[in-house]
C-alpha positions as semicolon CSV with decimal commas, in nm:
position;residue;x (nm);y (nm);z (nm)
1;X;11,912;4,161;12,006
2;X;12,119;4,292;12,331
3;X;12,484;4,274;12,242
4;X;12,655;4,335;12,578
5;X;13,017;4,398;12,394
6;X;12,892;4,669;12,140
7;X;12,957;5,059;12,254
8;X;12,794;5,266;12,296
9;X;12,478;5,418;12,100
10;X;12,647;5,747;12,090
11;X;12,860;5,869;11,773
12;X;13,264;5,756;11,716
13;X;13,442;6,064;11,770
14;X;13,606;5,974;11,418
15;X;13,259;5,986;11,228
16;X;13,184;6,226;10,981
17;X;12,911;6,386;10,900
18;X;12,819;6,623;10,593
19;X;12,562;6,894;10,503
20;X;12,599;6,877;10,157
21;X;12,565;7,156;9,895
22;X;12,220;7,274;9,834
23;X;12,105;7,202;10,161
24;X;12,002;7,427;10,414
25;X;11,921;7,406;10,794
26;X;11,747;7,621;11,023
27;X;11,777;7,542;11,386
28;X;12,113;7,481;11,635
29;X;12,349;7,199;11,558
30;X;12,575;7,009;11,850
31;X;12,767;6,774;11,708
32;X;13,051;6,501;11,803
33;X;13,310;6,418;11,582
34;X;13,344;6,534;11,226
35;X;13,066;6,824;11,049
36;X;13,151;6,912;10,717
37;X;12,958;7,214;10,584
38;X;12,899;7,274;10,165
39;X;12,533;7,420;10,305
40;X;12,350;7,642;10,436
41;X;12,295;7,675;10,865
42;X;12,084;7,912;11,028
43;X;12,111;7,852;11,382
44;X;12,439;7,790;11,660
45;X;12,688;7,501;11,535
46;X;12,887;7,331;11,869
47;X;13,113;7,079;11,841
48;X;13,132;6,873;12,179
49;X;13,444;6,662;12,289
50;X;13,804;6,785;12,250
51;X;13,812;6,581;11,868
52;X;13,572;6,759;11,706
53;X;13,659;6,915;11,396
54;X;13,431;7,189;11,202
55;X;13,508;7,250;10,807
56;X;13,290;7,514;10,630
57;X;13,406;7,492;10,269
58;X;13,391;7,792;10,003
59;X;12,992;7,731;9,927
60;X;12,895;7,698;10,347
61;X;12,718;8,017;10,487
62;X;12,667;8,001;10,832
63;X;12,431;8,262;11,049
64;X;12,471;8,166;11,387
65;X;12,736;8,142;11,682
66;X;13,004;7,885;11,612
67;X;13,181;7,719;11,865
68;X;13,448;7,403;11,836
69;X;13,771;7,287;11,972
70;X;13,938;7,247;11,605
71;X;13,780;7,516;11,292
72;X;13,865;7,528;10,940
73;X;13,640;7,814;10,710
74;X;13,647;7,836;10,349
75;X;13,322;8,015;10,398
76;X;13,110;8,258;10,515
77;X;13,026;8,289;10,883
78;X;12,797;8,551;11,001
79;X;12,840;8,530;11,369
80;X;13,142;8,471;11,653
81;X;13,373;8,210;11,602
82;X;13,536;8,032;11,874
83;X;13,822;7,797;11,842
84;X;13,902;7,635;12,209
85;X;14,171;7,484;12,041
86;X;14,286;7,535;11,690
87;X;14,141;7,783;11,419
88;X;14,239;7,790;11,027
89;X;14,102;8,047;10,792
90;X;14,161;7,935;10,436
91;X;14,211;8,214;10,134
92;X;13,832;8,242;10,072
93;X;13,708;8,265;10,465
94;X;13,461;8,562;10,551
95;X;13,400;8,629;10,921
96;X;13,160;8,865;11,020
97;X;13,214;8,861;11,391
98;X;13,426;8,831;11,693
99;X;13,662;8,553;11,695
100;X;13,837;8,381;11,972
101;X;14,103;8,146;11,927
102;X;14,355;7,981;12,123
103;X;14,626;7,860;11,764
104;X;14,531;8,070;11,447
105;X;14,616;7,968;11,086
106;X;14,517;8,247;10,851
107;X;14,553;8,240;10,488
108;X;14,625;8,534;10,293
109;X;14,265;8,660;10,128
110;X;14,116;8,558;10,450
111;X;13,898;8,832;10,612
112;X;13,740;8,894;10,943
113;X;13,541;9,209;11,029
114;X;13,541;9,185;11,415
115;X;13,783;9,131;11,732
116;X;14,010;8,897;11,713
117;X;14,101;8,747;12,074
118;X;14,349;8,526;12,156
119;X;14,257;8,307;12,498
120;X;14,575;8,167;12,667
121;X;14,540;7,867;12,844
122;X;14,358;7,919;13,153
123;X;14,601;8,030;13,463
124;X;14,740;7,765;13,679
125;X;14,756;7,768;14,055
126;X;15,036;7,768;14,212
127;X;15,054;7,464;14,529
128;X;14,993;7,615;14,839
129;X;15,213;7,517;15,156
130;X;14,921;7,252;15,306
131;X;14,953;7,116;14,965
132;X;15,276;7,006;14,975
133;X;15,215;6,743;15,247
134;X;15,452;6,877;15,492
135;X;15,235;7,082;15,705
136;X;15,194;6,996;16,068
């Protein structure tokens, strides 16, 4: 039945949600929240919302394009990274790709074999004079 005071159908941004070990995926995941990766994922992974919060441990190999505000490898990624926010390669992280990051946390072991870019936060604009509320 119709509960007029429940949320939302749409995930909690604090769910979690796992592709265990032995599993594999082919095909793009978007995702809300938590993704924790022991799998395998051929395809994009996209975390949407400024809480979610990708972890690829040692066993996750990922072909694809990854893209989330917060990142944490233990794995292998074949593929760009990018990190809008926050991006932490553990001791046993393999990038093959570009990565783009905005806070990096690298472990020693890590390794990347691409361009690593660091994006700023985006340029502010300055007021200008009709701005300001004094113009005539």
């Amino acid at each position: 039945m119709f509960n007029p005071s429940r949320k939302s159908a749409s995930a909690p941004t604090d769910s979690t949600t796992l592709i265990a070990a032995g599993t594999a995926i082919k095909g793009d995941i978007t995702f809300g929240g938590r993704l924790h990766v022991d799998g395998t994922v051929e395809g994009a992974i996209r975390g949407d919302g400024a809480q979610a919060v990708l972890t690829l441990s040692e066993h996750a190999v990922v072909t694809g394009e990854v893209q989330a505000p917060h990142i944490v490898v233990n794995g292998a990624i074949k593929g760009d990274v990018t990190a809008s926010e926050r991006l932490e390669l553990a001791s046993n992280a393999r990038v093959e790709g570009n990565v783009y990051y905005k806070v990096l946390e690298m472990s020693a072991g890590a390794q990347i074999n691409g361009k690593m870019v660091h994006r700023a936060e985006p340029p502010r604009q300055l007021a200008g004079p009709d701005s300001r509320g004094d113009a005539p």
